[in-house]
C-alpha positions as CSV (number, residue, x, y, z in Angstrom):
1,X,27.6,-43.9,-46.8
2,X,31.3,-43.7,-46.1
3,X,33.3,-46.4,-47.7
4,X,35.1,-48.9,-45.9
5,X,38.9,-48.8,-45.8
6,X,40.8,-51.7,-47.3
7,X,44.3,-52.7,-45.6
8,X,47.4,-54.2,-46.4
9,X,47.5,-57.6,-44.2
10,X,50.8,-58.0,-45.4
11,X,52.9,-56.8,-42.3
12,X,50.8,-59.2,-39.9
13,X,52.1,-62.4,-41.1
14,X,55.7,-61.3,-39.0
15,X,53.3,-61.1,-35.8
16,X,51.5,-63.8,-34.0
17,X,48.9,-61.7,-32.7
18,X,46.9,-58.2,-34.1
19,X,44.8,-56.4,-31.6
20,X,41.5,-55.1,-32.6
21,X,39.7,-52.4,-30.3
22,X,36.0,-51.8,-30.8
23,X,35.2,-49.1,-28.8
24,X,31.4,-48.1,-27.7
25,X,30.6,-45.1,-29.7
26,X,30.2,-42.3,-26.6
27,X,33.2,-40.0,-26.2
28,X,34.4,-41.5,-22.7
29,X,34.9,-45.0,-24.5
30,X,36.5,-43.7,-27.6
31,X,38.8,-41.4,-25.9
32,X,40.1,-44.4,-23.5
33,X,40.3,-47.1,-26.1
34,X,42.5,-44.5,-28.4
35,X,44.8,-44.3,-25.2
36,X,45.1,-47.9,-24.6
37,X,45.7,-48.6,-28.4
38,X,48.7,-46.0,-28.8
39,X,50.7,-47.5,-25.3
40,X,50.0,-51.3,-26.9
41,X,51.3,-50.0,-30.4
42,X,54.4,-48.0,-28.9
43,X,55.2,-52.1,-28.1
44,X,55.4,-52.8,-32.2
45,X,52.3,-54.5,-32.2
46,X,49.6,-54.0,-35.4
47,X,46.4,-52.4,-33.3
48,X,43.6,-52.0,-35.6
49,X,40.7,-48.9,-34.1
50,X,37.4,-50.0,-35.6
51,X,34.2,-48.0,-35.4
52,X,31.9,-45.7,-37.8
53,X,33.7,-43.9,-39.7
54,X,32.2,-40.3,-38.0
55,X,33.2,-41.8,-34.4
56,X,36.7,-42.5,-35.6
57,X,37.2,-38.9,-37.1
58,X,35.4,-37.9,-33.9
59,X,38.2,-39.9,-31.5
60,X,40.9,-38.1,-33.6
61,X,40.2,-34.8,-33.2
62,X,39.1,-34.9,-29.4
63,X,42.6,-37.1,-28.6
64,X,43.2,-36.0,-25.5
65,X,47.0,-35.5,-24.3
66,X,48.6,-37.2,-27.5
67,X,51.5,-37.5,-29.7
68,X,49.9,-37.3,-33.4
69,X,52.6,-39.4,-34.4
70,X,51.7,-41.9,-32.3
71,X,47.7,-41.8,-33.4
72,X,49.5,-42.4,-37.1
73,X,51.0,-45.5,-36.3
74,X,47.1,-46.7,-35.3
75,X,45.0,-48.8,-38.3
76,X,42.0,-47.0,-38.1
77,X,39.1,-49.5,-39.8
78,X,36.0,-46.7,-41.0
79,X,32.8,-48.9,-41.5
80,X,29.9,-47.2,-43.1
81,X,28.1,-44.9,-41.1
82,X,24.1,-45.5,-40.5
83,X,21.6,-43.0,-40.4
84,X,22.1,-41.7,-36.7
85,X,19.5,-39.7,-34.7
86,X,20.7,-36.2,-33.8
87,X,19.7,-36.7,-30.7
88,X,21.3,-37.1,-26.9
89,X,19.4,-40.3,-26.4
90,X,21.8,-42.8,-25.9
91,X,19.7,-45.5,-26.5
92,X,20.5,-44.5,-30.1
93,X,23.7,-45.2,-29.6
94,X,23.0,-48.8,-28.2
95,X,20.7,-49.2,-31.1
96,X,23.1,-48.3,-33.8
97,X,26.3,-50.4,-32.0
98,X,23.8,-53.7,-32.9
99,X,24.0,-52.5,-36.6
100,X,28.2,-53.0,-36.4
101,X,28.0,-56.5,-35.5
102,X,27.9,-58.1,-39.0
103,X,31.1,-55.9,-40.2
104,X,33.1,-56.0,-37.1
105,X,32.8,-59.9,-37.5
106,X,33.8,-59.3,-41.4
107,X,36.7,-58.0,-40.4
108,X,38.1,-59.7,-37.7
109,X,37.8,-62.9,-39.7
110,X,39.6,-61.3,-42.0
111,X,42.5,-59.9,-40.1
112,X,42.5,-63.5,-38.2
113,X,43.0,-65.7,-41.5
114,X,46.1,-63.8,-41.8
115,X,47.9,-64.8,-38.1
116,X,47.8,-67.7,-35.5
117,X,44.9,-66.8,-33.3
118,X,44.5,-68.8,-29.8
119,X,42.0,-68.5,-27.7
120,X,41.4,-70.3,-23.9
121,X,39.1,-73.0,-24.2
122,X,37.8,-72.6,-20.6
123,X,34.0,-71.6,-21.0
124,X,32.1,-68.5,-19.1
125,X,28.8,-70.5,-17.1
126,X,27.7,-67.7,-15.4
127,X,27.5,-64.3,-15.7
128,X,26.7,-61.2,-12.1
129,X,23.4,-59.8,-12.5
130,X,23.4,-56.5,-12.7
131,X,19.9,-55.7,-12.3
132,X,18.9,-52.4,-10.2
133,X,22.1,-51.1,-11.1
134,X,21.7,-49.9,-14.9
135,X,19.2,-49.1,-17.4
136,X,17.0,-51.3,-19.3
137,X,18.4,-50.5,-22.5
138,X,22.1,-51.4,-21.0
139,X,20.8,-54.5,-19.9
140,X,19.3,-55.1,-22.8
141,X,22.7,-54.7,-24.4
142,X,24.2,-56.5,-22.2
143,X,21.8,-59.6,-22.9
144,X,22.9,-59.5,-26.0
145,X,26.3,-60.2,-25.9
146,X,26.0,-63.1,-23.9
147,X,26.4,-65.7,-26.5
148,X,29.7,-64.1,-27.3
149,X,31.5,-63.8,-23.9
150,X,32.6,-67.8,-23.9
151,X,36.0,-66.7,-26.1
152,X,37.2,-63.8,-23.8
153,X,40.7,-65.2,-22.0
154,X,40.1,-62.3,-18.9
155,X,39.3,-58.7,-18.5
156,X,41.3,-55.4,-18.9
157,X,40.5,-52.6,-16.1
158,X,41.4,-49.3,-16.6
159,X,42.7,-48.8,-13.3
160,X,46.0,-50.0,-11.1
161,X,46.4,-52.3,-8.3
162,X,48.2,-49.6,-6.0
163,X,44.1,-47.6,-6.3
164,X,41.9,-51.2,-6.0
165,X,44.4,-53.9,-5.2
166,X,41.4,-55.3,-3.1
167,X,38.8,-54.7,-5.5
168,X,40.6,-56.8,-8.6
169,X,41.2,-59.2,-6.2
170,X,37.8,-59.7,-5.3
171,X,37.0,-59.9,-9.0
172,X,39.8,-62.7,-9.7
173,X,36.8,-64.6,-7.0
174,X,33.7,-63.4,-8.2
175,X,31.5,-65.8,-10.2
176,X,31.5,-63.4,-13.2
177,X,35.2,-64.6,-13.7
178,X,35.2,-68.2,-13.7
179,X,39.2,-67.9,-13.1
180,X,39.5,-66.0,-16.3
181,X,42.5,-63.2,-16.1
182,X,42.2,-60.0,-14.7
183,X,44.4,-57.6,-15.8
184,X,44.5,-54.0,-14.1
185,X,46.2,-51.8,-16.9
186,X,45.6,-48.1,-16.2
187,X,46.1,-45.5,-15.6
188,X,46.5,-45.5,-19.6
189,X,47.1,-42.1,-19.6
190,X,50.0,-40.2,-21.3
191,X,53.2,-39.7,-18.9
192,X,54.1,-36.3,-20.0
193,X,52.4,-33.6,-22.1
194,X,55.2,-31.1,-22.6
195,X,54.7,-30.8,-26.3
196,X,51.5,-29.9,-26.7
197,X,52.1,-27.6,-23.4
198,X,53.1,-24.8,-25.8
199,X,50.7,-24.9,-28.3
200,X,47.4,-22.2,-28.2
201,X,44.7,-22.7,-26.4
202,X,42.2,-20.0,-24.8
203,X,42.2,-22.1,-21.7
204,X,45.7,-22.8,-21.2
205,X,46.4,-19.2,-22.3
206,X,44.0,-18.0,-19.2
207,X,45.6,-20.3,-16.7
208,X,49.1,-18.9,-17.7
209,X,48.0,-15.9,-16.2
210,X,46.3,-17.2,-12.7
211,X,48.2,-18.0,-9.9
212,X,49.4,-21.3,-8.7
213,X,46.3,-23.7,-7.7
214,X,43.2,-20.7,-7.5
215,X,41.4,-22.1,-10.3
216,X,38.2,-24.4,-10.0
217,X,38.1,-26.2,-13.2
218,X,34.3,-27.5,-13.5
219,X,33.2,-29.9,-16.5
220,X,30.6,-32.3,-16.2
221,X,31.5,-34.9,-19.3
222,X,30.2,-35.7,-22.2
223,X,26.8,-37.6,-21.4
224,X,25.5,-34.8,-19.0
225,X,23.2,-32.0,-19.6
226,X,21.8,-29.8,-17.4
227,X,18.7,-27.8,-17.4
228,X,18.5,-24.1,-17.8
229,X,17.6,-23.5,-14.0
230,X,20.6,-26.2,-13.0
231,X,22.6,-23.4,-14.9
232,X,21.5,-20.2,-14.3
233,X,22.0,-22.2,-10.1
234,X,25.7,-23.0,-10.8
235,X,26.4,-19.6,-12.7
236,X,25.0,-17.8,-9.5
237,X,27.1,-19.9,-7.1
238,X,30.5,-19.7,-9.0
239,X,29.6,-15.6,-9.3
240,X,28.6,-15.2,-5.7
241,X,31.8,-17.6,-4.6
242,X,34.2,-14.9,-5.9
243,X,36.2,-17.8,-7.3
244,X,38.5,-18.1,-10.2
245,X,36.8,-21.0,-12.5
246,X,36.9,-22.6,-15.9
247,X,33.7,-23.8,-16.6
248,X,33.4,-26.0,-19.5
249,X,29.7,-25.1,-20.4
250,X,28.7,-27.9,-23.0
251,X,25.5,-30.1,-24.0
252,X,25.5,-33.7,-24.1
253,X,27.0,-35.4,-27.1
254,X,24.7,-36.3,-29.7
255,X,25.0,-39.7,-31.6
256,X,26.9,-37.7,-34.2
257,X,28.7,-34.7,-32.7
258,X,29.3,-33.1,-36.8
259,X,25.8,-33.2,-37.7
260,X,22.9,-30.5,-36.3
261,X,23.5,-27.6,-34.1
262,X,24.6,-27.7,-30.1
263,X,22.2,-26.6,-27.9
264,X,22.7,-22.7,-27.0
265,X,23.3,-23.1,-23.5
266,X,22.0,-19.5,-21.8
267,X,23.4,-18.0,-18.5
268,X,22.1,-15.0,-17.1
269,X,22.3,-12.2,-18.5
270,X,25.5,-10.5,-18.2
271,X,27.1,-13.4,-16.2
272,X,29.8,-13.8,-18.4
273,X,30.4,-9.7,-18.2
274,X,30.4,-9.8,-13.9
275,X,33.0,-12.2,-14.0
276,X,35.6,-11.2,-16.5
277,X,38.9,-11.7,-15.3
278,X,37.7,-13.9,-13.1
279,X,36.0,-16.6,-14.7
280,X,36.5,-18.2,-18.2
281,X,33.1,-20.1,-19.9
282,X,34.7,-22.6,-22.0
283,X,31.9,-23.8,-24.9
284,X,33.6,-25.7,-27.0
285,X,36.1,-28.8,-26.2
286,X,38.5,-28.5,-23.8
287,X,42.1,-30.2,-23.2
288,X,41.4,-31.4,-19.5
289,X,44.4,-33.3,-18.5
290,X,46.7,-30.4,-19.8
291,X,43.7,-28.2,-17.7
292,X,44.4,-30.5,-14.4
293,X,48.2,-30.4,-15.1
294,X,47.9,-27.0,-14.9
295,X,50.0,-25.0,-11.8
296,X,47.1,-22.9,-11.7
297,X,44.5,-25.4,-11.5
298,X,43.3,-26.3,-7.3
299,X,40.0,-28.1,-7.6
300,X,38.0,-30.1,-9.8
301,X,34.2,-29.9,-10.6
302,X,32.6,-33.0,-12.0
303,X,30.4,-35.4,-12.5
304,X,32.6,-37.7,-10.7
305,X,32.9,-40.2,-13.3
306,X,36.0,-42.8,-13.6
307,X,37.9,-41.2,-16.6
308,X,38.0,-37.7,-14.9
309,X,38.8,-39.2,-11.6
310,X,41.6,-40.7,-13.1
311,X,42.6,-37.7,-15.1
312,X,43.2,-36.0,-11.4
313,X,45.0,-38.4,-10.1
314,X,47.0,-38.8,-12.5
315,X,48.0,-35.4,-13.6
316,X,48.0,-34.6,-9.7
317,X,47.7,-30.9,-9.5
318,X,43.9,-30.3,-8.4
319,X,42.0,-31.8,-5.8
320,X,38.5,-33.4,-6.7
321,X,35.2,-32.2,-5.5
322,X,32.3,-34.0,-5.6
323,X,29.7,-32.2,-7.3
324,X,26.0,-33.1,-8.0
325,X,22.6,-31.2,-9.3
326,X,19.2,-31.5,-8.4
């Protein structure tokens, strides 16, 4: 077990209000949540980061695209770490974030008997089924926190109204609101990454050398895993395209990414030898906004989830591609 951190309350009694992010422990989430909690501290507010103590370490050192200085200025709460499954099963995950609720509610109760905290009286009746659209085990989940949704004033979005004006719109209407707030926040993404552009990386040290916007950076996130023949498939394509690529080649993060061994992904034989100079297989983790950023990047491979989407937007330099495996 990890021991739990104590903290000095003493500063909060100058504020009226302490924010408290509990992330859900998958990589997309933590990442995100770190982001939003170093723009809302840069404002001189106490913002407390909660979570196991291995997902915390874990957000630290995968901080994409930000100013350790600012990630010092963050309360990071460590509670004790469970006995988690080596395993890419997220509903492990789901399983363990049940096991947080007792200390998480220790803690805010703690951090709240030391400031004025308010909350909107205005109840939540109804909730938007989301059935046929997610997993059992997220509905599940989902069921769960039910009980607890009645003392949320609104909801943060990580996105802006110049992308889904009409979408958060909508939502202000939808039944899942009950006029509670709706706040479109994001992109809450770092505005400039100039001093980490110098710094070593083997990626950023191979785009240096390509020219403007002819690399294909392809990634497929943290929750996605493909199978060998899915590989050895892509491998052949990006060979036979004759296309200069990154290709962040990585497994599917386990509940604990710092205990057991990755997966040894294989490629064909003497893949990575054909396409030398051409092609860079990236196995470990890779700065991917500073990648998109990148003059030399031109397209991006992915999964096509919201965080990467974002990320090229934002950083503006490649142009997405919709990929997908069968």
């Amino acid at each position: 077990m990890t021991q739990v951190e104590s903290h000095d309350f003493s500063k909060l009694k100058q504020h009226e209000v302490a924010i408290v992010m509990v992330p859900f422990p998958a990589q997309s989430h933590l990442n995100q949540l770190l982001q939003l909690s170093c723009l809302i501290s840069s404002y001189h507010l106490p913002v407390y980061y909660v979570g196991l103590a291995t997902h915390n370490h874990q957000a630290r050192i995968r901080a994409n695209a930000l100013n350790p200085s600012n990630i010092t200025k963050l309360h990071f709460h460590d509670l004790p770490n469970p006995e988690l499954v080596a395993s890419s099963n997220r509903a492990t995950v789901w399983d363990v974030s049940m096991l947080l609720r007792d200390p998480i509610a220790s803690f805010i109760r703690d951090v709240s008997s030391k400031i004025s905290v308010q909350h909107e009286e205005e109840l939540l009746k109804k909730l938007y089924s989301f059935e046929g659209v997610t997993t059992d085990e997220a509905m599940d989940l989902s069921d769960s926190q039910h009980p607890y949704m009645d003392i949320r004033s609104g909801d943060l979005h990580n996105t802006s109204k110049v992308i889904e004006s009409k979408y958060i719109d909508l939502m202000e209407q939808a039944e899942i609101s009950l006029n509670k707030k709706q706040w479109a926040i994001g992109p809450i993404l770092p505005r400039k990454l100039d001093y980490i552009s110098n710094r070593e990386n083997i990626c950023l040290d191979w785009l240096n050398k390509q020219p403007p916007r002819s690399v294909l950076y392809v990634s497929f996130g943290t929750i996605t895993s493909f199978s060998d023949r899915q590989i050895k498939e892509l491998a052949m394509g990006l060979e036979q395209s004759k296309q200069r690529f990154i290709w962040v080649l990585r497994d599917t993060d386990r509940g604990d990414i710092f205990k057991g061994e990755d997966r040894k992904v294989e490629l064909p034989e003497g893949f990575e030898e054909r396409v030398e100079g051409v092609g860079l297989v990236v196995r470990e983790w890779a700065p991917q906004p500073e990648i998109l950023a990148h003059s030399s990047t031109g397209g991006f491979m992915s999964h096509c989830d919201w965080n990467s989407l974002l990320r090229e937007y934002y950083y503006g330099s490649a142009y997405s591609c919709l990929a997908y495996a069968h």
